[in-house]
N, C-alpha and C positions, 0 to 999 in steps of 0.2 A: 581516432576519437580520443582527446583529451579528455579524462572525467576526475571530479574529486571531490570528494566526500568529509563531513567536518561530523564528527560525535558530538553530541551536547554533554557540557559539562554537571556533574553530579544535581545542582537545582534544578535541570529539565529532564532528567536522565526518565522520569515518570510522565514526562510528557510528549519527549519528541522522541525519535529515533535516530535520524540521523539528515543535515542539511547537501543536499548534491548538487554538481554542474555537470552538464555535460556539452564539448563543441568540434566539432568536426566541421569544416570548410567545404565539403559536401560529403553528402550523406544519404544512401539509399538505402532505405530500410522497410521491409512488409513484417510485420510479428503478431501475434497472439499476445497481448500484453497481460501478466498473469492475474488471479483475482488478488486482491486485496481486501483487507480489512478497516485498513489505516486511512487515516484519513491524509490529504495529499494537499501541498498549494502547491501550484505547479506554473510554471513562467515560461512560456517559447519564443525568442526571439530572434529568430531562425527563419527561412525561406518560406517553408510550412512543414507544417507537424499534424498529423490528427490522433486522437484518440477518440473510438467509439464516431459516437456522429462529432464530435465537436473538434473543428478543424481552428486552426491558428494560423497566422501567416502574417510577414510584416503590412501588409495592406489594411489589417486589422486597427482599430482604434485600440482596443485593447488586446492588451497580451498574457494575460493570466486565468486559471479556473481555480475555484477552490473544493473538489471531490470531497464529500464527507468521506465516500470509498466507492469501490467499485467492487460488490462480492462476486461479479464475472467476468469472466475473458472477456478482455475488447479488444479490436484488433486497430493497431497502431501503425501508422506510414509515415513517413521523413521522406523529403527531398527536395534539393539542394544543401543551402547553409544550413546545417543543424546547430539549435544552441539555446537547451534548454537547462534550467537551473529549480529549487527547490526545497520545499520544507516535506517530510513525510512525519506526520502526529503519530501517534502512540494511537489506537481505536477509540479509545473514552478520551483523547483529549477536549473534541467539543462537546460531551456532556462536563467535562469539570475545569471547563474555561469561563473565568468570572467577570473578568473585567479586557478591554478593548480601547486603548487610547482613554477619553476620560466616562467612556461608556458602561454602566453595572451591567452586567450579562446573566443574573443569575438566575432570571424568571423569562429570558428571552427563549422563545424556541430555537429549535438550532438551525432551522433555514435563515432564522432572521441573524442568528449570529455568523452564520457562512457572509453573508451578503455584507456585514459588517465591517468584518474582517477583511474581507475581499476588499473590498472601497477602499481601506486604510494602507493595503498594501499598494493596490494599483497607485496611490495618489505619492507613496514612497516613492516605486519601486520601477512604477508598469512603464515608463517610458524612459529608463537609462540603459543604453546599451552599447556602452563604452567604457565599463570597467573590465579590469582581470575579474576573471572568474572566482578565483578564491575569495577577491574581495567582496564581488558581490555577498557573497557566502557568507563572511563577518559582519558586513551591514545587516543582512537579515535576521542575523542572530540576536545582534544587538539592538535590534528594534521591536523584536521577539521577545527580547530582557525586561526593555523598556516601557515596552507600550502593553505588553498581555500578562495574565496574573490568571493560576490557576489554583485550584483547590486538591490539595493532594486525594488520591484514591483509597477508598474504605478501606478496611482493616476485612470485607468480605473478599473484595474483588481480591485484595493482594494474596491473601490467604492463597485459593483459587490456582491465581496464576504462576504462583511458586510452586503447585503440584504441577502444573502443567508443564510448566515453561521447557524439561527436557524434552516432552513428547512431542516426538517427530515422527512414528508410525501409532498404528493403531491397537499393537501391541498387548497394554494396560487397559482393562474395561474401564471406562469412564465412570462406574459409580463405584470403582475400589479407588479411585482417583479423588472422588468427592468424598469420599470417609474420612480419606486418612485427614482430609482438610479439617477435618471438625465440623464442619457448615452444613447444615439440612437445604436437600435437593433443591426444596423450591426456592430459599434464600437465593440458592448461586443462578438458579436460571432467573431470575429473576434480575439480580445483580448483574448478570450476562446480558441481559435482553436489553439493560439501559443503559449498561457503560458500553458494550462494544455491538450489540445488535443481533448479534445470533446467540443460540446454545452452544455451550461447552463442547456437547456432539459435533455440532458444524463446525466451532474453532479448531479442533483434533483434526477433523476431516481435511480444513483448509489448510491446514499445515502439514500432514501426512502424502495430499496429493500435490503442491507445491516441492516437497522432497523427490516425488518420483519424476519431475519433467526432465531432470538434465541424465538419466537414463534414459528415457525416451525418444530424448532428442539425438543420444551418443549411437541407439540404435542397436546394440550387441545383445543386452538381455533379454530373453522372451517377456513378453509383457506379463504372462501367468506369474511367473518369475518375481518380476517385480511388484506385483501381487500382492503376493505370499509376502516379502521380504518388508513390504511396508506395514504390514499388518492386517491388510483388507483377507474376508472369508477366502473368498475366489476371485477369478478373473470377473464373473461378471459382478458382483460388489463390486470391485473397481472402478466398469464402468460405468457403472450408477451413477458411482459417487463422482467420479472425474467428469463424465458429461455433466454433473449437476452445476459444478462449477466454471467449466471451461467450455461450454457447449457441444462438444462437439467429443468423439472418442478418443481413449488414446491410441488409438490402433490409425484414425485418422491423422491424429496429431502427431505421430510420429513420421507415417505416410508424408505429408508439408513437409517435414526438414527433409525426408528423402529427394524429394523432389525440390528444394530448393526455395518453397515459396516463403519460410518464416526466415531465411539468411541475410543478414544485413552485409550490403554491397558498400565498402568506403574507398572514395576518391582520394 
């Protein structure tokens, strides 16, 4: 598998994450694809690809989706030519996206601006499939420069996410987290609820059991173990919390990599 990945420069740095490709000449892959927050535009121009129910394959008229997010496991397949490419948004980037080609976005809802945006790109993008990869990558960046305009993030959300942003277990109680912020509870959930969709609690969460999968998948640690180690009360906290997002347990979810079903096969 070829892959490669382009950081956006300091003016997107609050809105994207980071732009990817990836291409492999064939590709056999069964996964659990993790949950996400973020919002995704995503390209396969590849043999076929599915995520969740929605399959892709060059027989397709189109080749692109635009996920606001996925806050649960979907499970993902490849096979044959894989060769997918990509934007991943920062969570509030479709809440504080203003403008779309010569479109004002700022009273649109955000399905109507997914469908917007989509259009704009398929009508670039959705049927070229004979560049280098990386280039793709800089076109899309630059079209991304060109054609979209967002609204920097409040002075609540940032606040917020700078307490946050180390937290990687559970560690820290979320409302000694929210003090040292300055910000009154309801301000941030509220602030949470419209730029990224969930609470604070469920952002901690999503990020805490994201941290524990490449244990689980490695196999060595007792799951109690990992546990504790991420911040959860006990093992069954864990998997509360981990079923809630990934459907299934981690006692399961580790069981699949033992067994081989979440391993990508490449030719």
């Amino acid at each position: 598998m070829k892959s490669f990945a382009i950081l956006p420069d300091a003016a997107f740095e609050d809105q994207i994450d980071c732009l990817f490709s990836n291409y492999a000449e064939r590709y056999s892959l069964s996964e659990m694809a993790a949950p996400m927050l973020n919002n995704e535009l995503f390209f396969s121009l590849g043999d076929q690809f599915r995520i969740g129910n929605q399959v892709f394959n060059k027989g397709q008229q189109t080749s692109v989706e635009f996920y606001r997010n996925h806050p649960f496991a979907q499970p993902v397949e490849s096979k044959g030519e894989h060769f997918t490419f990509g934007v991943i948004f920062k969570p509030w980037a479709l809440t504080l996206m203003e403008r779309c080609g010569t479109q004002d976005l700022r009273r649109v809802p955000i399905p109507v601006k997914i469908n917007i945006v989509k259009s704009l790109f398929i009508n670039e993008f959705g049927q070229e499939d004979n560049q280098p990869m990386p280039e793709y990558l800089h076109n899309i960046f630059r079209f991304i420069a060109n054609k979209i305009t967002f609204r920097a993030p409040g002075d609540t959300i940032k606040a917020i996410l700078e307490e946050l942003e180390g937290v990687r277990t559970l560690g820290k109680p979320i409302n000694s987290i929210i003090d040292r912020a300055g910000i009154s509870h309801k301000s941030v959930i509220a602030s949470f609820r419209n730029h990224i969709g969930v609470t604070p609690l469920r952002f901690v969460h999503h990020h805490a059991v994201l941290k524990t999968l490449p244990d689980l998948q490695a196999g060595i640690i007792p799951i109690a173990q990992i546990a504790v180690d991420n911040g959860f009360y006990d093992q069954s906290h864990f998997n509360r919390v981990f079923k809630s997002f990934m459907l299934i347990s981690p006692g399961i979810y580790r069981q699949s990599y033992f067994e081989g079903k979440f391993r990508p096969i490449i030719a």
